[in-house]
N, C-alpha and C positions, 0 to 999 in steps of 0.2 A: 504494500500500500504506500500511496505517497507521502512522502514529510513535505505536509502543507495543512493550515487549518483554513477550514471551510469558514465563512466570516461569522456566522453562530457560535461554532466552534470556539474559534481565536476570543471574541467578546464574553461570552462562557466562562473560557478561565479567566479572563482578565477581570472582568465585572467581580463574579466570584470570591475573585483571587485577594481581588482589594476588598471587596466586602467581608470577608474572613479573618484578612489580615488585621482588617483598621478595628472587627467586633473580636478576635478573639487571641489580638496580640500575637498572630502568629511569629515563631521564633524560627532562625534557622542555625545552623551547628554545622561544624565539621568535625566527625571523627578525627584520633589519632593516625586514622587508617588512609585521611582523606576521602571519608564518604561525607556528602554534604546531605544533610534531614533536615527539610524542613518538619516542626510539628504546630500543630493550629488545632485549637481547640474547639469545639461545637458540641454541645451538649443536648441536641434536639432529644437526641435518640439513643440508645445503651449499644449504640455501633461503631465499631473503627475500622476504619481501609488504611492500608499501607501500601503503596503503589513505588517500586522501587526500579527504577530507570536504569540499564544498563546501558551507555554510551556507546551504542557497534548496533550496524545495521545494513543495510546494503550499499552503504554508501565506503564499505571496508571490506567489498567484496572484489572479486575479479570474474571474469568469464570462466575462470578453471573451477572457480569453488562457489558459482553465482545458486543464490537460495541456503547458503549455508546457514546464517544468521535463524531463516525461521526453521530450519531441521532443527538447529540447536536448540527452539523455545519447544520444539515438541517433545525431545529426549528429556529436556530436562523432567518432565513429569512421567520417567520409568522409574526411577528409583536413584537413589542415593547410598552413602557408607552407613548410612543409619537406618534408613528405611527400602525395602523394597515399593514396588509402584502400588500392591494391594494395599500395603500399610498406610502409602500417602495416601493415597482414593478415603481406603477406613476411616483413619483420621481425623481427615478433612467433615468427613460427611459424618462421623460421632459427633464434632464439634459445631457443627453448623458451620463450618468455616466456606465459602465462595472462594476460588482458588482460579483463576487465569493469566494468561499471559497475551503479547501482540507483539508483530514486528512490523516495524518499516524502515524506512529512510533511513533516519541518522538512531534509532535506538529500537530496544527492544524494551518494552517495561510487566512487569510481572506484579499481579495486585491481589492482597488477598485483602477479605471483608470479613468481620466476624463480632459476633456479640462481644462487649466490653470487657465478660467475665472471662473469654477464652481466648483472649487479645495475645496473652504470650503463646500459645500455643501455636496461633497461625503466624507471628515472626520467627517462633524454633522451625516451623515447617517450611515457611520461605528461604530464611538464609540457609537453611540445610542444599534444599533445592539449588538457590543460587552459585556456592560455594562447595556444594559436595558432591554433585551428582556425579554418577558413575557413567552414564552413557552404555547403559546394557549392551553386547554387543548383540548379545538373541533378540533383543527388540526394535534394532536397526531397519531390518526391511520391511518390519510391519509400518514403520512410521514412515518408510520409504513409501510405501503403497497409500498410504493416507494422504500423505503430501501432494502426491500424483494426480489421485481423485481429487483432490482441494486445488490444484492445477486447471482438471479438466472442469472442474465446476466454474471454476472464474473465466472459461473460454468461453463457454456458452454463452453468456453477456457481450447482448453486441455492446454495451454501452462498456465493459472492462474490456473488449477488442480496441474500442475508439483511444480510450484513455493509454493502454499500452502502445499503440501505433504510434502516438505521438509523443511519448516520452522518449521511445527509440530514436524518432527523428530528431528531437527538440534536444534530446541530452544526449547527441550521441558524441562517442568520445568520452563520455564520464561513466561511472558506475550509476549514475541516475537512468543512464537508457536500458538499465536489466529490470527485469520483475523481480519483485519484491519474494517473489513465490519460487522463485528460478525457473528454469525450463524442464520438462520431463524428460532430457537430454543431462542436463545438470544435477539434477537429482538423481537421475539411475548411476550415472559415474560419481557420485559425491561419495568418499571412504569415510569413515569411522577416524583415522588419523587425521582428517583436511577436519572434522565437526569439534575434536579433542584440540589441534591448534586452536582453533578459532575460539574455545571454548577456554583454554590456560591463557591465552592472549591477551581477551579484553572483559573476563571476566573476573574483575579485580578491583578492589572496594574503591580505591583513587580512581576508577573510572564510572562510577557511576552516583546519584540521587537519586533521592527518596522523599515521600510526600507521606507524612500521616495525620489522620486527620478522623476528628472522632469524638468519643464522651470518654477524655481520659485529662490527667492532670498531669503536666508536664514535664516536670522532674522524673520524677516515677517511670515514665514515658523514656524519656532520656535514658535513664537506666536498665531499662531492658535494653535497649535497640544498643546501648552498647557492649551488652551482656552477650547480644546475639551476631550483631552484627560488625562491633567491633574488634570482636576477636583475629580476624581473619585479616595476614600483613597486606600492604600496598606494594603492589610491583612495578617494573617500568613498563611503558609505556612503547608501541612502536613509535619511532620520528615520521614517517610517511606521511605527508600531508593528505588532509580526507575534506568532506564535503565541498570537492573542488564544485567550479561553478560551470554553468553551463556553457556549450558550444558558443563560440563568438554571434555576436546581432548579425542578423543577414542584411546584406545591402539594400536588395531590394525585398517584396516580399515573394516567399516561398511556397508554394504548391507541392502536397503529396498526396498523391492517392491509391488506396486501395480498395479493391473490389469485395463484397461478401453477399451472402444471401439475406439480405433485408428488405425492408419496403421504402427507405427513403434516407437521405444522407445525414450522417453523425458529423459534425465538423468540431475541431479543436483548435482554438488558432492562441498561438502565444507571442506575447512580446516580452524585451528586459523592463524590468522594477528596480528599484532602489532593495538594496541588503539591508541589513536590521540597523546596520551601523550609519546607516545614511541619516543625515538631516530630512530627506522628503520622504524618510518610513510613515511618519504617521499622520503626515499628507495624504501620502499615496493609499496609507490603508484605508482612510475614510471613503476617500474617493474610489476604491473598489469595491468598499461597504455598499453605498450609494447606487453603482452601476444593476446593478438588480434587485434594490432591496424592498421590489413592493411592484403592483399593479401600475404605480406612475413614477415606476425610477425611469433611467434614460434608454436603455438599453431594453427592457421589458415593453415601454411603450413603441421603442422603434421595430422588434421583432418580431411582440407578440399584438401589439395594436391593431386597429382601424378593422375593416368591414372582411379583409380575406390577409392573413395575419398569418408572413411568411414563414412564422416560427412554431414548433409545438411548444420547445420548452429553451429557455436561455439561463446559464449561470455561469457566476465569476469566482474565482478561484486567486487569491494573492499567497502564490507559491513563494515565500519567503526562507534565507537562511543569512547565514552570516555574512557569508563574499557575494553573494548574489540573491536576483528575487527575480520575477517571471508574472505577469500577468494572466490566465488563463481563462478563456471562454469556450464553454460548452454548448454547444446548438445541436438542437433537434430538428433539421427544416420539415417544413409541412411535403407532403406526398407532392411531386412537382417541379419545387421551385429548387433554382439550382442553387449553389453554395458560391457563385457570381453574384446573385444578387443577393442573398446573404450578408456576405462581405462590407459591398456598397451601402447597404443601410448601416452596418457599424462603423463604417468611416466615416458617413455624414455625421449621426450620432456626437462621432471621438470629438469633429471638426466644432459641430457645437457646445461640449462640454469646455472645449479652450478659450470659448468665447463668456459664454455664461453661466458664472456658477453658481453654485448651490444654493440655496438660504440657507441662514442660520435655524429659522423653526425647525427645517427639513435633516438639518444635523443635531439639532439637540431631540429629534423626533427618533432619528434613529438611535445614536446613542442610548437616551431613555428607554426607549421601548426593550433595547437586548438585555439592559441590565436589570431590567425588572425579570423580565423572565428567567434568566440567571438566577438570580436569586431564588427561583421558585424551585430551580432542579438544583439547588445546592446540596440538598439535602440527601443527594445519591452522592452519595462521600466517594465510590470508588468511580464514577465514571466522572468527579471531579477531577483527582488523581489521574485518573487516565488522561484525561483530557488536558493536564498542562504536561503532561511528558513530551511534548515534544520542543516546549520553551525550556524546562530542567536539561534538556539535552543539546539545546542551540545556547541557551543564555545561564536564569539563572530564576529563581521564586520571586526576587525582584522585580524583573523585568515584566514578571508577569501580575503582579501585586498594581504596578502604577502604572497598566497600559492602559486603563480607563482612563487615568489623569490625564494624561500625554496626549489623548486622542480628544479629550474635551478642550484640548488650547488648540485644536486647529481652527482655523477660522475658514470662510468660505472663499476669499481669493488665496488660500493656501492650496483649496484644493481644486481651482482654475488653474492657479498656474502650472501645479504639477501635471493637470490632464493636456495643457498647451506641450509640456515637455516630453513629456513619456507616449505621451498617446497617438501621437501623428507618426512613431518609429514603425519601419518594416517590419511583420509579423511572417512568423509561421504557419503555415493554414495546412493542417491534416485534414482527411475526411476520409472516412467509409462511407462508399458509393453501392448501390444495390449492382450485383450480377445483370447483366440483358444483354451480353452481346451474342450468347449462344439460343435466347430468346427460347427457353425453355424452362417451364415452372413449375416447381415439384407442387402437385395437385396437393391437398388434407382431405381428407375423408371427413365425411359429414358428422358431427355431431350427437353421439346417440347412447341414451342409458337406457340399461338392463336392467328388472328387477328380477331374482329368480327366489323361492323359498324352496329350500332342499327336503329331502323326505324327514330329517330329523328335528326340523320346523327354524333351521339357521335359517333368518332372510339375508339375501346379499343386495346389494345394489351398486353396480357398476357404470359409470358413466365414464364412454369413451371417447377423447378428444384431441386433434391432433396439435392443441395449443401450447403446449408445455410439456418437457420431460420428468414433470416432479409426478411420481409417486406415492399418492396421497390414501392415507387410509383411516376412516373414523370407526369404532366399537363403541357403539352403544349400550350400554345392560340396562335393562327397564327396570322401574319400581324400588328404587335404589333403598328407601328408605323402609316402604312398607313391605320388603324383602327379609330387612333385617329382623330378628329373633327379638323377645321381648327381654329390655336388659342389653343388649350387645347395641344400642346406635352405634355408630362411626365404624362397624368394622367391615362396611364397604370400602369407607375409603382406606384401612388400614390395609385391606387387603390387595390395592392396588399398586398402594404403595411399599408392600412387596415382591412384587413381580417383578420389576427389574432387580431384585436384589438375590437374582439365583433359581432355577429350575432342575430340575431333577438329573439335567444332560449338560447343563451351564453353569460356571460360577457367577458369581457378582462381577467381576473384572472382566469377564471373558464377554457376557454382556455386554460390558461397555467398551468392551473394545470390538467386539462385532457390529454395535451401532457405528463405532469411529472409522472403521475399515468401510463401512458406504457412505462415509458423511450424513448418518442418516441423526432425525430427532423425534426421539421417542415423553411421549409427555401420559402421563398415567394419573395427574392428580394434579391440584391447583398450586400453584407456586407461590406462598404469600409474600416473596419478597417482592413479587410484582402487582402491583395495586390495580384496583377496576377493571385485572384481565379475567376477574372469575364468573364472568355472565351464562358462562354453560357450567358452575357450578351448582347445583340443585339436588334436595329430595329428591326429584323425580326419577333420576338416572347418574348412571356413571357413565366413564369414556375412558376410550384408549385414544393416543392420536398419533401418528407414524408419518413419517417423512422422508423418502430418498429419491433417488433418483431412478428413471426404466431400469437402465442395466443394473440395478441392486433388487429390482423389483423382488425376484424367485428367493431371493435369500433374505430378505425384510419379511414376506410373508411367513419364509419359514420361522424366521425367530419368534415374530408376533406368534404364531401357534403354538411355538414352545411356551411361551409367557403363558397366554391363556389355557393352555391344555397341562401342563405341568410344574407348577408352580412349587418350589422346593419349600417355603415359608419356613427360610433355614430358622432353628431355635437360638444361632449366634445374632441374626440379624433383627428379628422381633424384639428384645429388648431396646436395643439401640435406637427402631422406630420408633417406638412406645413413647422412650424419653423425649425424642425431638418432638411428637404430638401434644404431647404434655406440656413441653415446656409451651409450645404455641398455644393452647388452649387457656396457660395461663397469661399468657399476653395478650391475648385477646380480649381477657378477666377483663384488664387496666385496661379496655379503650373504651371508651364512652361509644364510639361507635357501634362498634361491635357488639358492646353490653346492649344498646340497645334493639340492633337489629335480632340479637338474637331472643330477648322480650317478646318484641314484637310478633314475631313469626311463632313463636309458643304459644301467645294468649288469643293470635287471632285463628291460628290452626289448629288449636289445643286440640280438636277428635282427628285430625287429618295424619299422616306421615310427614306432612307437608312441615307440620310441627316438629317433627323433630332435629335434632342438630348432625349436617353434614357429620364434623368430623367426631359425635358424640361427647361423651363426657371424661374428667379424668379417670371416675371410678369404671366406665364400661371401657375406657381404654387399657384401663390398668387389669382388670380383669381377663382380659382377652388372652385366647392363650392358641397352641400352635392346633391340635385340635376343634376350636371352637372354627378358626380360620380355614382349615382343610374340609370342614360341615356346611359352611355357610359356601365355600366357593364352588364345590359338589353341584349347587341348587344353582347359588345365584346367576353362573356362568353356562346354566345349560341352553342348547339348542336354541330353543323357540322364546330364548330370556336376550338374545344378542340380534340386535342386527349391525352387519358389517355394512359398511359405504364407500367404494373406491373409486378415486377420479384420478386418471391414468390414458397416455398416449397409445397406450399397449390394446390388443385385440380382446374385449370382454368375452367371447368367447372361450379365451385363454386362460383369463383372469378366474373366471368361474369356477372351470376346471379346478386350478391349481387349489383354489379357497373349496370344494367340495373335499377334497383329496385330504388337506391338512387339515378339517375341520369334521370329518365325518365324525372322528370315535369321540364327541364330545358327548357326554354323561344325557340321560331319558330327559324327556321332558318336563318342563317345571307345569303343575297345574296351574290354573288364572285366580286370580286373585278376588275375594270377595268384594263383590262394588261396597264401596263407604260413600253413603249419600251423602251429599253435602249442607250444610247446616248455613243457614244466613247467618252473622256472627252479632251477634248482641250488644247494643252500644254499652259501653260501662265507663266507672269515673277513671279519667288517665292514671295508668301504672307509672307511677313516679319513682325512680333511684338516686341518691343524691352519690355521688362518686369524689367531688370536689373538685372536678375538671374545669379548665378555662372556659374548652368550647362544649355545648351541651346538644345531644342530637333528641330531636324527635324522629317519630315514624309515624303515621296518621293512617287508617285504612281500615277496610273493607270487604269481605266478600261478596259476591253476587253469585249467580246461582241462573238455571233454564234459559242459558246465552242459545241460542239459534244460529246452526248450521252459518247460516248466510249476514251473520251481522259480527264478524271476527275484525274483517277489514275495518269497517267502521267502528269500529272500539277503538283497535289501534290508532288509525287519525285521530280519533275523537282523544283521547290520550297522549299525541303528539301535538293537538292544540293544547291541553290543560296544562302541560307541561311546561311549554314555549311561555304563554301565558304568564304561570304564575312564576317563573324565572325569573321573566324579564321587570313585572313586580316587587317582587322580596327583594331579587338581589341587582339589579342594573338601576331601579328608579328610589327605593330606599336603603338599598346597603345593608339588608338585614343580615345576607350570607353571601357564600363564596359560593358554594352550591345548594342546589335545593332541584327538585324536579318529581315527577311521578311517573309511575310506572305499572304496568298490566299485562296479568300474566294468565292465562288460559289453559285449562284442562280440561278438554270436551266440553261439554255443558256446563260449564262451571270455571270460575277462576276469581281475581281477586285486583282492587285497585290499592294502589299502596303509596301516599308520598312521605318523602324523606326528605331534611334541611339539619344544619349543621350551623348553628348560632348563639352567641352569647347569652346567658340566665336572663338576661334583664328582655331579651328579644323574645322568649319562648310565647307569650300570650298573645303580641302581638301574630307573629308566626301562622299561630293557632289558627289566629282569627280569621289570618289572612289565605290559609289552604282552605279552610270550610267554605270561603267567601267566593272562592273563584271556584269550588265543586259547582256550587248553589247557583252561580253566574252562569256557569256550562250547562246546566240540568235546565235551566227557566228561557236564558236569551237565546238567542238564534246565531249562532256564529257567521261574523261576513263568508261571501265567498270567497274572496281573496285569501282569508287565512285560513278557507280550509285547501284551498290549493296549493296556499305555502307550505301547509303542514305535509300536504301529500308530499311535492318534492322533497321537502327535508327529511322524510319517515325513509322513502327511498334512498335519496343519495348515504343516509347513514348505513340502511342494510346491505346496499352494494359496496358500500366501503368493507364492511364485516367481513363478505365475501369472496375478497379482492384474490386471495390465497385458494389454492386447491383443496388445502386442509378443512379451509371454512364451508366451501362446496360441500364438502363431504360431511362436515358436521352438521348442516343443515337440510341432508338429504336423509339422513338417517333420524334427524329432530321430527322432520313431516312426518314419516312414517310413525314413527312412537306416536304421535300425535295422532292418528288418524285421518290425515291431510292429504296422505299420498307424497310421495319424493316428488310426484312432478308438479306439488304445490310450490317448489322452488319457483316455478315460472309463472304458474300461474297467479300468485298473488304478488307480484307487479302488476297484473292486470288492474287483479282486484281493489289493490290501491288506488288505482289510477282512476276507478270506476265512482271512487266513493264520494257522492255529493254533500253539500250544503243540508240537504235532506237526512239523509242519510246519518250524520254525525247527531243532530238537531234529537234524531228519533232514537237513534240508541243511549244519546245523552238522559232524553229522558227514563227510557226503560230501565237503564241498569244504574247510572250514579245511586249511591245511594243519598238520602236526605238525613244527615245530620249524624248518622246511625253507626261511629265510628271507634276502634277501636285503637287508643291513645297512648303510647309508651312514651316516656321523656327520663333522659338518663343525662341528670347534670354534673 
């Protein structure tokens, strides 16, 4: 990957960086060792990342040993003089510890993330990592083969084709024109001796920095990381001069082109920049800030403007280092138009930025605007750390501390005159041009899914398409909750959350290195470190969700059937689980959020399954044992309890087969489940918990009950008005919250309205007042037209967004069917949305809201 920050990026750390610095006194240190740590304090959260930069990257490579740098980040997690690779994996993942690493350009950095209590833990494991690995030689060609796949996968991108084509050209002559990934030429001849230099070389405490950053106090801090990390001597140093700069300016400007199978041209065109060390850096950065930073920057309006809008897609890149810097623009043209006229509009464009510059609102608009939002992802400590590795490897924590300053004293004929200077210079123009001169077009075959139910009542559903080579597979298990045994909640999800962890023919490791060997991503259970991605988590069902590419297809399947078909539920692993659920169930205890939603969904589903808690409780977690797990997966995983969903380039015909074959011997069928009518829910006085939190969440809602077939659509709209509505109320026009919105969920005949808001004590009645007020408003008034065709677009563009992925297809084709919708309700409710009138919203609004009749959780 290249060492260049994207201008989000770059503003990111810097906004961040000063914001961290100036609130939590960030310090920085040099070991004895010559390792430089910065540490900064942040106390949101009981979290600390440590993000430790090693200085070597491709830019210390040559054509003999190109790719070295990231074999080396992948050896380094085989093992060590201390640990073999199971031990690190164990661990890592007993401790909760997040363990990755990344290369480019001028560095490689390595970050681990881990609760506060087990903070030494993940520094013993890193610098062990850093400083001790062994480089197995038995694990050499497995990671060779990984490398390769991670090769072939980055080809397949015609937009990584565009970007390498002209890095080759743009930097050639330096080790900037190699891939970062090297070539599958470079990697099959890459030895064991070339990864061990490279590895004694520049793997040495005076060559690298560190970021930590976290709920820890400083001294203390200090004193581990020299306990760990300064142990280890400093060495020398090769003299070879490195991040040389690029190929001389061309005279005039430069044309390259090459040809590939696409529909329209990719263009790259670069010019020189001022280096870090230039007076016109933070000229020059504003004013690339600028070039695309919005619907009416210069460059966006000139590409992507007017009535037939030569551009799909335009962005600026200020590829920046120490001896040099480089402009970069990205262009999608439209189907068409050549990359001649392309050109011509960015030279008019450059002609009139030299003339007229900027405002000042328009630079304190952008500035402002990045670092607010900065601020708001500060709180991911390790993709902070990540994200300034590549100033600890060009500069220094400083430089990134006061690049907001620096960039607020530009003024706007600072950043005319630099665009008069730099911008009228001769560029480089790469581009990928579509194939036609042999005027022959590989046809796709049409579009078409299969639903088949096999004799032992498996459904499959296969949709085949020639759009993409990902290999996408969803498992759905029905009835998730009202499956489970009375006493045992949560050991659905416990027991999913075993399956990668070992089956009767695989270990734990071997798993996860058979995922690694396809590049594949296997996801069995909701990840809480990632927030509002758990919308498919639910009572209703469970999932499996699988990821590779055609050619891994036969060997993804086979794995997934080993998971589901024989599940080891080793007796070493189940504890280990057990604790990590625990410890999350009591974190969950402390969030006012959470305390609340999980109130909520008890007292309004108290007779339902619906009612009960995904991941259970601590006592039915703590009870669980390796038999209860092998009883309950017997049932829950049988036949006519799963339906599988594939969306795949591959012949369903084929598909079928293979999944009939690996899925036959799976266990008799599960009987059906007793219908539990559904109960309208009883309004009562709000369930209040006082927790002593700042922010306090309610939850407000409802069921309803005898929904009809044909009034689903119009629920939804009607629900993506209420929503819009009272959002833009509570929090856009009085600031009551940051979010708030509602939401509606459906199970056949029956389902439930639900809103939620997250607001200060003092705010809670108003709140109140204010969701009842706008049910009451939806159920009596008539909503414009206009906003219910707003809502429609907006209800769609967000579910196609959902969708965007194969995986989402697939999760959403196996959702219908559980649902009794049919998988081809994937299509057809676009229709239906589209169909749903003024009318229509008006009459379900009346039917189903309910009037007043709600049931009230508030956890302050």
């Amino acid at each position: 990957m290249m060492v260049y920050l994207r201008l989000g990026i770059v503003l990111w750390m810097a906004g961040v960086g000063a914001a961290l610095a100036s609130e939590s006194g960030g310090r920085t240190v040099t070991l004895d060792n010559g390792l430089e740590i910065t540490l900064i304090e942040y106390h949101a959260n009981p979290m600390i990342a440590c993000v430790a930069v090693v200085k070597t990257g491709l830019a210390d490579e040559t054509p003999a040993n190109n790719g070295v740098s990231h074999m080396l980040e992948h050896l380094l997690f085989n093992g060590t003089k201390q640990r073999t690779q199971d031990q690190l994996y164990s661990e890592t993942d007993f401790y909760g510890i997040y363990n990755n690493a990344h290369t480019d350009d001028l560095y490689t950095n390595f970050m681990v993330l881990a609760p506060a209590e087990f903070v030494e833990k993940a520094l013993d494991v890193q610098s062990d990592m850093l400083f001790n690995s062994t480089l197995p030689p038995e694990k050499l060609e497995k990671e060779r083969g990984i490398v390769i796949e991670e090769i072939g996968k980055d080809n397949d991108r015609i937009e990584s084709l565009a970007n390498r084509y002209f890095r080759r050209i743009y930097y050639r002559g330096t080790p900037h024109a190699m891939p970062v990934l090297g070539t599958v030429t470079s990697i099959t001849h890459l030895t064991r001796d070339q990864i061990l230099d490279h590895y004694k070389t520049f793997y040495v405490p005076n060559n690298m920095a560190a970021v930590v950053i976290g709920d820890f106090k400083t001294e203390p801090m200090l004193d581990l990381l020299k306990k760990y990390f300064g142990r280890y001597a400093a060495k020398d140093l090769p003299s070879s001069p490195r991040m040389r700069a690029a190929a001389s300016a061309p005279k005039r400007d430069e044309w390259h082109v090459q040809l590939a199978k696409t529909g329209r041209s990719y263009l790259r065109l670069g010019l020189p920049a001022p280096a870090m060390a230039d007076p016109d850096f933070y000229p020059f950065y504003m004013l690339s800030a600028w070039l695309t930073s919005g619907e009416n920057a210069p460059l966006t309006l000139a590409l992507k403007g007017g009535a037939k809008p030569p551009a799909l897609h335009v962005s600026s890149d200020y590829e920046f280092r120490k001896d040099s810097g480089t402009l970069r623009l990205s262009v999608s043209a439209a189907p068409g138009v050549s990359k001649q006229a392309i050109v011509e509009r960015i030279r008019a464009a450059f002609i009139e930025l030299g003339r007229d510059p900027v405002s000042a609102r328009e630079l304190r608009n952008l500035i402002t605007s990045i670092k607010t939002n900065d601020i708001f992802l500060s709180e991911k400590l390790h993709y902070y750390g990540m994200s300034l590795s590549p100033l600890l490897a060009m500069a220094s924590y400083q430089f990134a501390a006061e690049l907001t300053v620096n960039l607020e004293k530009v003024t706007p004929e600072d950043v005319r005159r630099v665009a008069a200077a730099y911008l009228p210079k001769p560029m480089v123009i790469t581009s990928i041009e579509p194939v036609e001169a042999s005027g022959e077009k590989a046809e796709k075959k049409p579009a078409k899914i299969v639903k088949q139910v096999f004799p032992n009542g498996l459904t499959l559903i296969v949709n085949e398409n020639q759009d993409s080579r990902v290999f996408a597979v969803h498992v759905l298990a029905k009835d998730r909750s009202a499956r489970e045994p009375q006493g045992q909640a949560g050991i659905a999800d416990l027991m999913h959350q075993m399956l990668p962890r070992g089956t009767r023919y695989r270990s734990k490791s071997e798993i996860a290195a058979a995922l690694q060997s396809m590049g594949a991503v296997l996801k069995v259970s909701d990840d809480p470190s990632i927030p509002y991605d758990d919308y498919y988590t639910t009572p209703a069902y469970s999932y499996i969700r699988f990821e590779t590419i055609d050619e891994f297809h036969e060997a993804g399947l086979e794995l997934l059937a080993d998971l589901i078909n024989h599940p080891a539920f080793d007796e070493a692993e189940l504890p280990k689980l057990k604790a990590q659920v625990i410890d999350l169930l009591r974190r969950n205890r402390e969030s006012a959020r959470e305390r609340a939603r999980e109130k909520f969904y008890t007292a309004l589903c108290a007779h339902l399954p619906e009612g009960k808690s995904v991941m259970g409780t601590e006592a039915t977690v703590t009870a669980a044992t390796r038999a209860d797990l092998e009883e309950f997966h017997k049932r829950y995983f049988a036949p006519n309890n799963l339906i599988i969903s594939i969306v795949t380039n591959l012949p369903a015909e084929k598909i079928i087969g293979q999944v009939q074959k690996l899925f036959d011997r799976l266990a008799q069928p599960l009987p059906p489940l007793d219908a539990r009518p559904c109960r309208v829910s009883q309004a009562t006085a709000p369930i209040v918990e006082k927790m002593g939190k700042e922010q306090s969440y309610l939850y407000l809602g409802a069921l309803i009950r005898d929904v009809a077939p044909g009034d689903r659509a119009a629920l939804e709209i009607m629900n993506a008005i209420l929503s819009a509505s009272m959002s833009f109320e509570l929090r856009e026009k009085k600031g009551l919250a940051y979010s708030v919105g509602t939401s509606i969920g459906l199970r056949g005949d029956w389902g439930w309205l639900i809103a939620s808001i997250g607001t200060r004590a003092k705010n809670l009645e108003a709140v109140r007042q204010g969701i009842g007020q706008h049910i009451e408003t939806l159920r009596t008034a008539v909503p414009a037209g206009k906003d219910v065709e707003k809502a429609v677009n907006a209800h769609i563009g967000r579910v196609l967004m959902r969708r965007l992925s194969r995986i989402s297809a697939a999760y959403y084709y196996g959702l219908y069917e559980f649902e009794g919708l049919g998988y081809d309700y994937y299509e057809r409710s676009l229709v239906e949305w589209r169909n749903v009138s003024k009318a229509d919203v008006e009459r379900v609004a009346m039917k189903y809201l309910p009037q007043g009749e709600y049931v009230t959780v508030i956890v302050e």
